[in-house]
BANU-53600 format. One record per residue (C-alpha): x, y, z; residue in one letter. Coordinates in steps of 0.001 Angstrom, whole numbers, padded with zeros to 6 digits, always signed. Layout:
<sites>
XYZA;...
</sites>
This chain:
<sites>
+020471-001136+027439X;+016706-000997+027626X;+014441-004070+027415X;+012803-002646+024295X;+016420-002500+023018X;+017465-005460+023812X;+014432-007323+022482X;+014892-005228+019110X;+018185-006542+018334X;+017051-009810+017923X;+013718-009497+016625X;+012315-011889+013975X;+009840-008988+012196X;+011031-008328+009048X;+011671-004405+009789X;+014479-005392+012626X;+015780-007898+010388X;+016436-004644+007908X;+017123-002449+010062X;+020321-004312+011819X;+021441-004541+007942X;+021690-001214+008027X;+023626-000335+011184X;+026293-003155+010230X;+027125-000104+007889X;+028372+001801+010681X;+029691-000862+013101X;+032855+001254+012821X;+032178+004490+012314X;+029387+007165+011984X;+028054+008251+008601X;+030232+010945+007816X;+026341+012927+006628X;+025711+012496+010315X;+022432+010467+009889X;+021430+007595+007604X;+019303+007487+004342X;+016393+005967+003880X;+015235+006691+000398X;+011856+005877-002133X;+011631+006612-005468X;+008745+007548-007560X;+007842+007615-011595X;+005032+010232-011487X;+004019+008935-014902X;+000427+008152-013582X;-001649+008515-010216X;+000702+007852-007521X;-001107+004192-006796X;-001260+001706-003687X;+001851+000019-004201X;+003664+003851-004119X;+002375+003924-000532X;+003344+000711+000187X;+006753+001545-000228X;+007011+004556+001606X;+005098+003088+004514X;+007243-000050+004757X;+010651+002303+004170X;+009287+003786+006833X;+008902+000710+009378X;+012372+000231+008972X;+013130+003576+009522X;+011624+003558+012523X;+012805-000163+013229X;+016423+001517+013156X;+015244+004395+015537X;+014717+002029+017999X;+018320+000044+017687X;+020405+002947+017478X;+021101+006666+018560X;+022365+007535+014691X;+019646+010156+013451X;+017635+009469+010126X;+016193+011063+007467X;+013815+009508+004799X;+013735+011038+000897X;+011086+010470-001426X;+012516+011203-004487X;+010282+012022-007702X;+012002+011078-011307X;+009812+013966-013086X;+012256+014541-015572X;+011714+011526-017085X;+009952+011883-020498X;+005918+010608-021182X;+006166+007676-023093X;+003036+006737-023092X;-000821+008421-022162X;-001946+006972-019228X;-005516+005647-019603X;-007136+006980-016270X;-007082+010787-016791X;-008732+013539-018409X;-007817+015365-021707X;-005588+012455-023865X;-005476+013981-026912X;-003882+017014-026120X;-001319+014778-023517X;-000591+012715-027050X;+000596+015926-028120X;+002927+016144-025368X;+004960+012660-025703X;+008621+012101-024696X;+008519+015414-022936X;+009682+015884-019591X;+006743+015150-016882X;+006994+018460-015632X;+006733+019953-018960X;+003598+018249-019418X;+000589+020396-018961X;-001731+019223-016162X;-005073+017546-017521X;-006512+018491-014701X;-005687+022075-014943X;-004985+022569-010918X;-000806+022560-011245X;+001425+023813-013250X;+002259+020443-014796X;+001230+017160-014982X;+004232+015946-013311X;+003621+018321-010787X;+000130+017578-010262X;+001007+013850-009378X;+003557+014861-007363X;+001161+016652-005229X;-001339+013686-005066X;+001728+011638-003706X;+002286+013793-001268X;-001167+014336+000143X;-001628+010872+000203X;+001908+010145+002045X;+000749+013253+004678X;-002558+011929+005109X;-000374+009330+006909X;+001595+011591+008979X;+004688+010432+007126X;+007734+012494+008093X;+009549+012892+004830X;+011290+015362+002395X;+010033+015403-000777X;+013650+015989-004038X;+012127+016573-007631X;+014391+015122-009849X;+013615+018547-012008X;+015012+020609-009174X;+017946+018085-008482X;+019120+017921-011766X;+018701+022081-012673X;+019576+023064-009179X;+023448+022039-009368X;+023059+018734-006617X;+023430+016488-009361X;+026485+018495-010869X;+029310+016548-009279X;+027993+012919-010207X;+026996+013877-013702X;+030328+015618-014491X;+032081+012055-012943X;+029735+010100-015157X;+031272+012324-018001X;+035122+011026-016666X;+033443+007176-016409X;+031265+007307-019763X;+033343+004317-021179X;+033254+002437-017530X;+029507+002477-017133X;+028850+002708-020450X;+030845-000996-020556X;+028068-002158-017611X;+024687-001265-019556X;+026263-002849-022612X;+026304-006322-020990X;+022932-005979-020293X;+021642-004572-023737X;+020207-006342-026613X;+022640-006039-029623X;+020084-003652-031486X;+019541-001540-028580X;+022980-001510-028188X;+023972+000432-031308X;+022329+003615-030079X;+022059+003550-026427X;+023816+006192-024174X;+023594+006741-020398X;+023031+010172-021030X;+019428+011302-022287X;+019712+015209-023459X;+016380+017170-023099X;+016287+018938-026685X;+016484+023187-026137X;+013732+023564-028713X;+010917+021079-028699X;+011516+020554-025150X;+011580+016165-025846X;+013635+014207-024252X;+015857+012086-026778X;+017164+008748-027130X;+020199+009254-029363X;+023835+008277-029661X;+026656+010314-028493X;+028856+011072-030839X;+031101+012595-028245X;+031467+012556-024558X;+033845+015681-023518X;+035018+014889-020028X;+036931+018154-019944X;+034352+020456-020795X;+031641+018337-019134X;+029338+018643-022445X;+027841+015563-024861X;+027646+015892-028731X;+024633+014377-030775X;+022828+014563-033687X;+019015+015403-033135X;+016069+013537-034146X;+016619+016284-037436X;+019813+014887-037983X;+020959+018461-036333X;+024640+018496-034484X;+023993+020051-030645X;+026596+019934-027949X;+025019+020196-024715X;+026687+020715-020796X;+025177+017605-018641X;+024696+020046-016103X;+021941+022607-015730X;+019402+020219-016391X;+019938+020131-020208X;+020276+016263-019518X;+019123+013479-017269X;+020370+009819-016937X;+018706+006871-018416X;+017198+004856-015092X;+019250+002395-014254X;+021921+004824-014573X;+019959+007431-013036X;+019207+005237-010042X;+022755+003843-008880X;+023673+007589-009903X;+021221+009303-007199X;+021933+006419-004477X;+026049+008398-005408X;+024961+011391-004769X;+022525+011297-002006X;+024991+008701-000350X;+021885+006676+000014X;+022138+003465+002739X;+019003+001991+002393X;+016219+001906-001019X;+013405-001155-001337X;+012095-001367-004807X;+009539-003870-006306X;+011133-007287-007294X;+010985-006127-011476X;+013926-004422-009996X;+015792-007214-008441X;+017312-008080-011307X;+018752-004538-012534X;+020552-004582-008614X;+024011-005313-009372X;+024107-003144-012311X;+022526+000079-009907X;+025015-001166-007536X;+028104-001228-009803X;+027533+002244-011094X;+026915+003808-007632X;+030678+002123-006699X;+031652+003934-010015X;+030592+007148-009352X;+032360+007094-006205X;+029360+006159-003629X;+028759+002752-001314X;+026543+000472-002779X;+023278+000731+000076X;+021102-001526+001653X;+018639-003217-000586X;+015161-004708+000076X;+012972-006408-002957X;+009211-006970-002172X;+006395-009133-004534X;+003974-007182-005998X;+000212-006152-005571X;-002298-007611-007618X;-005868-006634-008762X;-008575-009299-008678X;-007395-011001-011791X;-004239-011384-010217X;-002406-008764-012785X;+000060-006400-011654X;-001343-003035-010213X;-000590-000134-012730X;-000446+003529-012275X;-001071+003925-015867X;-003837+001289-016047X;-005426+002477-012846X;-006649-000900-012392X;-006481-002387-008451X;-007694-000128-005601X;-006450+002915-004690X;-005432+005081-001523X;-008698+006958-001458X;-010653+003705-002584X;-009536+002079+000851X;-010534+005163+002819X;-013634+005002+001458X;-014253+001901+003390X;-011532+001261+005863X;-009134+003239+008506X;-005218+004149+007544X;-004159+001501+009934X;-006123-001203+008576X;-004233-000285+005250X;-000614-000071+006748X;-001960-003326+008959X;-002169-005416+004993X;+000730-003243+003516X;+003271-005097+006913X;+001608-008655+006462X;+004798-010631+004052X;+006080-008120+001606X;+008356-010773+000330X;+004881-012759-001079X;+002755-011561-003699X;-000880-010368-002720X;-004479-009745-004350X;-005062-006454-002989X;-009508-005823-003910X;-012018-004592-002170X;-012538-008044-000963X;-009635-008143+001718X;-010269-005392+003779X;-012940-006598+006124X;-010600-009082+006983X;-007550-006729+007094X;-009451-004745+009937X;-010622-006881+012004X;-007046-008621+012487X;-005755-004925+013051X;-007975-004821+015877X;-007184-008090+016971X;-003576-007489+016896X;-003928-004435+019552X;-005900-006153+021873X;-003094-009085+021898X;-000696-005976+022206X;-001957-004962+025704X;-001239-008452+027657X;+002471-008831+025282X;+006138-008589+026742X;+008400-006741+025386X;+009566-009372+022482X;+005802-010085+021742X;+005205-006223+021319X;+008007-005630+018515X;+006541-008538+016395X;+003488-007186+016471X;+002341-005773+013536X;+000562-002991+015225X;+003964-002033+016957X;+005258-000974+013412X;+002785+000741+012377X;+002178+003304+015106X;+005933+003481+015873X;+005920+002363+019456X;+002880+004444+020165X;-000187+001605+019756X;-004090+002755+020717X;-006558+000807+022506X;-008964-001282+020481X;-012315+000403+021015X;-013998-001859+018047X;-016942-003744+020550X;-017818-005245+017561X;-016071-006932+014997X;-016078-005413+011046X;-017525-008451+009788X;-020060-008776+012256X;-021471-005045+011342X;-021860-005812+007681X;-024359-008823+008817X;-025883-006180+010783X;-026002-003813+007914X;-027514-006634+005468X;-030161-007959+008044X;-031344-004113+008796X;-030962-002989+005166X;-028710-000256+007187X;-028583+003479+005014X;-027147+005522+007773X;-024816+003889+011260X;-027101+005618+013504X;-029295+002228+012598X;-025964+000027+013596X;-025451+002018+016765X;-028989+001147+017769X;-027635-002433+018046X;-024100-001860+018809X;-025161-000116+022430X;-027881-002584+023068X;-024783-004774+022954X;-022607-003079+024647X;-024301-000701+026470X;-021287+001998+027837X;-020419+002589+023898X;-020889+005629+022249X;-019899+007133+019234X;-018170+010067+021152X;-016139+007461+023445X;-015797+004924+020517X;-014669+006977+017767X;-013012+004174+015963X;-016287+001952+016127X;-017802+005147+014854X;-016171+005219+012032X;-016252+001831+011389X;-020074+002084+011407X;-020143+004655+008936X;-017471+002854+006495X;-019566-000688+007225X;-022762+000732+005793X;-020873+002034+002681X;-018926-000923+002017X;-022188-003086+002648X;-024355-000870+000323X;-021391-001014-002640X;-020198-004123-002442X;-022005-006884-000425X;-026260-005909-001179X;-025362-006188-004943X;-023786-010356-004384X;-026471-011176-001962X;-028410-013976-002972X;-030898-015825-000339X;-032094-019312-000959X;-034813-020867+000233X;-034217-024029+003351X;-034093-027537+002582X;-036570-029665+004302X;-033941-030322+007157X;-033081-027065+007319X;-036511-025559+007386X;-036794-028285+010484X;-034066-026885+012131X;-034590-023337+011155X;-037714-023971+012857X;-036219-025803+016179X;-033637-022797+016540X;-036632-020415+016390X;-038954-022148+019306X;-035911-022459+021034X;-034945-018327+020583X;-038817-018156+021770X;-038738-019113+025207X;-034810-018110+025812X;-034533-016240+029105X;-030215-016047+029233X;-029952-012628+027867X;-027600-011560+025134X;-024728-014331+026504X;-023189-014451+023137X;-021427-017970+024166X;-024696-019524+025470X;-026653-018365+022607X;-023781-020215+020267X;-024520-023055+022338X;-027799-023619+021702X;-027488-022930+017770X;-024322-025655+017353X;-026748-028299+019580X;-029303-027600+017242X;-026850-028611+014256X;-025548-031233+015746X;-028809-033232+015778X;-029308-032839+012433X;-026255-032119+010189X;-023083-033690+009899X;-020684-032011+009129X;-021365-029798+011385X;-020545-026959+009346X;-023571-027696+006636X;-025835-026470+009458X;-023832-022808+009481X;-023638-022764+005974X;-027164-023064+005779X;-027804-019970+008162X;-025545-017860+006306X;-026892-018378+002673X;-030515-018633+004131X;-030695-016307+006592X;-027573-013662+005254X;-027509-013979+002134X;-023965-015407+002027X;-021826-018289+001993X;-020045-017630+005469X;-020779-015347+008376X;-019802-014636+011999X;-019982-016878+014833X;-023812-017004+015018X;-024818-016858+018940X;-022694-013309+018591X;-024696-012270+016366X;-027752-012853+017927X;-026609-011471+020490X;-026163-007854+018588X;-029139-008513+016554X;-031409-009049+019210X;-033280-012328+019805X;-036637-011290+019027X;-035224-009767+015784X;-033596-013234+015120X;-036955-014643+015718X;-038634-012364+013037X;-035335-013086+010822X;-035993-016735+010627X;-039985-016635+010247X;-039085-013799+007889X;-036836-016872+005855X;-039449-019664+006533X;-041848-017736+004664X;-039744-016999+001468X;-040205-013163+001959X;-036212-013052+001521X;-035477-015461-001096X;-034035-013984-003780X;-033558-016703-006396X;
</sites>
C-alpha cells in the first residue's frame, strides 16, 4: 500500500471521511455497474447559481477522495430535472411577460428569453455546463427530458405503477390533510396545452402501465407513464432516479435533510439501495438570506471571476460545508490569499499534512507552486495609494519588490494584478473614507516620517515593521490604536497589511510623500 494510501484511509478532511462511506458499500463485493455513482442534481428553473457549483465541485472532492482509496472506477452525473414545470417567473431575466404566458409548462418547453437555445430550460442547462467546464469538471451531463422520453426511466416508472399504493402510503404521512386529497406521485404533462398538472388519479393501471385523470377541463385522459407523457413529483422523482441510476453517493442542501428517509424509502421500493448521503448549510448573501437562483441575489460564478481565480473559489467552496456561510464580494480577498497560503504550507507537508490540505482537494493530487510575491490584500493598498487604473502601475512596485518577477514567469500574480485593480476600483475606492490625525497621531505620523527620511536598510520588510511598531509603542497603548490610525489615515480603511511590508512594496520615499501627503489634509475625505 502506498504512503498516500495509507494516509488517505484515515484522513480527518471531510472528503476521506465521505469517501470511506462509500467504499463500505462494496467491502464485499464490486458494484455489479462496474464503477460507483457519484451524482448532482439540478432545477434549471433559474441561472444555474454559486451554490449549483458548490455542489458539483464538492461531489467532486469526494470523487476524487475515493480515487485515491480504491481501484473501483467512478463516474459522476449531473442530472438536470428540466421536465419539471415553471411555477413561477424568475426575476433576473429578460422577457417576463411572455415567460408568464408559459407557466406550469415543462422547462424545456419554455421558450428561451434570451433567444440563443431552443428553450429556456435548455438555455440554463447550457450556462451550467459552461460554468462546470470552465472548471475542468469531468462529468456527464442526463436531461431529465431525455431520461424520461428516451425509455431509461421506463422500468422504474412502470414499478412505481405496481407500488402506487406503497409509495403513495409514504408521501401521505408527510402531506398536509388538504394537500392530501389531491396529491399523486405521478404528474402527467397534458398532450394539448403542453402544462404539467397537479391532479388526482382516478386510476392507476399497473397492467397496462397507464394513469387516468380528469384535466384541469374536467376532461377524462388516460395516459402511458412512459414516453415522457409523465414525470414524478420530486421527492418521488428523486429516490426514483437514485433506483434507476443505482446511484451510491448524492449531497443535497440541508432543506433536503429532512425529505431523506422518505427519498430513501422509495428508492428501497422501487427496487434500488438507498446511497450515500451528504447534507451541507447553505450560502448566504450579505443580509444573511438564502442565495436564490430565482432571486439572483448573492454572487455569482462569473461575479467571482471577475475578481478572483477558480481556485480561490473551490479554496471557500472546501472550507466547512457542514456551517452556513456569507458568501459577498467581501470574502474573497481573504479567500485568496489563504489559497496561496495553503500551497506554500503544501510544499514542506508529509504525506498526512498534504491530504488535509485544502489545496490537495482541489487540484486532485496535482497542487502548483505559489507564485503570488505579494499578498491580495497587500495589492489593493497598493491599488488605493496609486489610484491604480491598469496592473502595469502594480507591477511597477511588485518587481521593485521582488525584482526576478515578471508577469510572463508569474502568471498567477499577473492575474491577480489585473483582478486587484478591478476589485479595488468597484468595490473598495467607493467605501474609502480618510480622516484627518489626532494630535498624537499627527506626532507620530510625523516621527515615522523623519525616521523613513534618513532610513538606509533597504526594503527589509521586517526591519521596516520594526521601526513603525517602536514608533507606536511610545505613544499608543494599545498598541493596535497606532495601526488603526495608519490604516484609516493613511488607507483609507479600518485595517490593512502588516505595515513595514508595505513600505517595503510602496517604496519609502513614496511612504514619505504618503504621510506629508496625510499631514497636509490633501487626502481627507470627510
Amino acid at each position: 500500500m502506498s504512503e498516500t494510501r495509507d494516509a488517505a484511509l484515515s484522513s480527518k478532511a471531510w472528503p476521506f471521511e465521505e469517501a470511506r462511506r462509500v467504499l463500505k458499500r462494496y467491502s464485499k463485493k464490486p458494484p455489479e455497474k462496474g464503477f460507483v455513482l457519484f451524482e448532482t442534481g439540478y432545477g434549471p428553473s433559474g441561472l444555474p447559481h454559486i451554490g449549483t457549483f458548490g455542489e458539483v465541485l464538492r461531489t467532486t472532492m469526494i470523487k476524487r477522495a475515493f480515487e485515491e482509496i480504491s481501484d473501483i472506477p467512478t463516474k459522476l452525473v449531473c442530472f438536470s430535472d428540466d421536465l419539471d414545470g415553471m411555477r413561477k417567473v424568475p426575476g433576473n431575466v429578460p422577457q417576463q411577460e411572455m415567460l408568464a404566458e408559459h407557466m406550469h409548462r415543462p422547462l424545456t418547453s419554455v421558450p428561451d428569453p434570451f433567444g440563443t437555445h431552443e428553450s429556456f430550460g435548455h438555455h440554463n442547462n447550457a450556462m451550467l455546463r459552461r460554468f462546470l467546464d470552465t472548471f475542468g469538471f469531468e462529468y456527464e451531463f442526463y436531461s431529465a427530458r431525455e431520461f424520461y422520453r428516451s425509455g431509461q426511466f421506463d422500468e422504474v416508472l412502470l414499478r412505481a405503477c405496481e407500488k402506487y399504493d406503497e409509495i403513495m402510503a409514504v408521501m401521505l404521512k408527510s402531506l398536509r390533510e388538504e394537500r392530501a386529497q389531491t396529491y399523486s406521485i405521478f404528474l402527467p404533462i397534458h398532450p394539448e396545452t403542453g402544462r404539467v398538472m397537479y391532479v388526482p388519479m382516478k386510476e392507476v393501471n399497473a397492467k397496462d402501465g397507464t394513469i387516468t385523470f380528469d384535466d384541469e377541463d374536467g376532461n377524462e385522459m388516460t395516459l402511458p407513464v412512459t414516453g415522457g407523457n409523465v414525470k414524478l413529483q420530486w421527492k418521488p422523482d428523486f429516490g426514483a432516479r437514485w433506483a434507476a441510476l443505482d446511484v451510491d453517493f448524492e449531497m443535497y442542501g440541508k432543506e433536503h435533510a429532512t425529505n431523506t428517509a422518505i427519498y430513501d424509502r422509495i428508492c428501497e421500493i422501487l427496487g434500488g439501495k438507498k446511497p450515500e448521503h451528504f447534507s451541507y448549510e447553505l450560502f448566504l448573501d450579505e443580509n444573511g438570506q438564502k442565495i436564490s437562483k430565482s432571486s439572483g441575489n448573492g454572487i455569482s460564478i462569473d461575479q467571482w471571476l471577475t475578481y478572483a481565480s477558480t481556485e480561490s473559489l473551490s479554496y471557500f467552496m472546501y472550507l466547512k460545508p457542514k456551517t452556513a456561510k456569507r458568501m459577498h464580494f467581501d470574502v474573497i480577498p481573504k479567500a485568496v490569499d489563504e489559497y496561496h497560503q495553503q500551497l506554500r504550507a503544501y510544499e514542506t507537508q508529509d504525506a498526512k499534512g498534504r491530504l488535509n490540505n485544502p489545496v490537495w482537494h482541489i487540484h486532485g493530487g496535482d497542487v502548483p507552486k505559489s507564485d503570488m510575491v505579494v499578498p491580495f490584500s497587500m495589492l489593493l493598498n497598493l491599488a488605493s495609494v496609486s489610484s491604480a487604473e491598469d496592473k502595469s502601475q502594480l507591477w511597477g512596485f511588485i518587481q521593485r519588490y521582488a525584482p526576478e518577477a515578471t508577469p510572463e514567469t508569474n502568471p498567477g500574480m499577473d492575474q491577480a494584478a489585473g483582478h486587484a485593480v478591478r476589485y479595488f476600483n468597484d468595490f473598495v475606492k467607493p467605501q474609502k473614507v480618510f480622516r484627518a490625525p489626532s494630535e498624537l497621531e499627527r506626532e507620530a505620523l510625523e516621527d515615522l516620517r523623519d525616521r523613513l527620511k534618513v532610513w538606509d536598510g533597504g526594503l527589509d520588510a521586517e526591519a521596516l515593521q520594526s521601526m513603525v511598531f517602536a514608533v507606536g509603542k511610545e505613544r499608543f497603548d494599545p498598541l493596535r490604536d497606532w495601526f488603526t490610525a495608519l490604516y484609516e489615515v493613511l488607507l483609507g480603511a479600518s485595517q490593512g497589511p502588516r505595515f513595514g511590508g508595505f513600505i517595503a512594496l510602496y517604496g519609502v520615499d513614496e511612504t514619505v510623500a504618503l504621510i506629508d501627503d496625510a499631514l497636509a489634509g490633501k487626502l481627507t475625505t470627510a
